[in-house]
C-alpha positions in Angstrom: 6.2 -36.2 -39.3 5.4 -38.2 -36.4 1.7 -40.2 -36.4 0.8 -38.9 -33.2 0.7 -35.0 -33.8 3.7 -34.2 -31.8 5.9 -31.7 -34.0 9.3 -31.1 -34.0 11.0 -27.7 -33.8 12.1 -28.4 -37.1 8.4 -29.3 -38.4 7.0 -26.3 -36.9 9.8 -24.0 -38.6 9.1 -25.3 -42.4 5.5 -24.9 -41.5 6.1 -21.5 -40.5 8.0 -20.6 -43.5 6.1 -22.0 -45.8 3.2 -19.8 -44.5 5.4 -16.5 -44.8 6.2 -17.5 -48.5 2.7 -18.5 -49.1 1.6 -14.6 -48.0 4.6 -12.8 -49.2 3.1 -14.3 -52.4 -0.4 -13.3 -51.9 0.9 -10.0 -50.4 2.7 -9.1 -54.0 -0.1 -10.0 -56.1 -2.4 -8.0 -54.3 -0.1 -5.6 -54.5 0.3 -5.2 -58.4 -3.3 -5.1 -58.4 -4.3 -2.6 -56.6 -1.1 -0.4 -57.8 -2.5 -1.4 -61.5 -6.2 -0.5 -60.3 -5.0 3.0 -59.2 -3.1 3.5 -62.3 -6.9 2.7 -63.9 -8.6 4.7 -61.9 -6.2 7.6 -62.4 -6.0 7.4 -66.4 -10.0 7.1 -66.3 -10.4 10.6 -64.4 -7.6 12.0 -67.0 -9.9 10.5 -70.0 -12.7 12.1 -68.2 -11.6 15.4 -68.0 -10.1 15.4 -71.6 -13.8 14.3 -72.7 -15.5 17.1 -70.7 -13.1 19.9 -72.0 -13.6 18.3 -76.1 -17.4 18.5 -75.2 -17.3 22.0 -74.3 -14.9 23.1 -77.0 -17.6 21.5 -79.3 -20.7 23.5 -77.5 -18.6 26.6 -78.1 -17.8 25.7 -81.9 -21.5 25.0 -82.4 -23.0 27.9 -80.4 -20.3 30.5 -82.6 -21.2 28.8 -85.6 -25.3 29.5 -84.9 
């Protein structure tokens, strides 16, 4: 690279690539995060509901059994 800031096309077009590698990157792992976050987020209602319905199963059992 030249000392006085002057780039070439050539300069400017590694630069340039180098930055869309650099976010294709970033853009991916962002991406598996938040598809892993949903996939969370989604098994955690599941588990919720599953808890709820157990509880109330149990509240009937005991109620019956009284």
């Amino acid at each position: 690279m030249p000392k006085n800031n002057e780039f070439s096309s050539k300069d400017l077009e590694k630069r340039i690539d180098l930055i869309i590698k650099r976010f294709e990157e970033q853009k991916g792992i962002i991406d598996s995060y938040v598809k892993r976050e949903r996939s969370w987020k989604k098994d955690k209602v599941l588990h919720r509901k599953e808890i709820t319905r157990l509880e109330n199963d149990l509240k009937k059992v005991k109620n019956e059994q009284s």
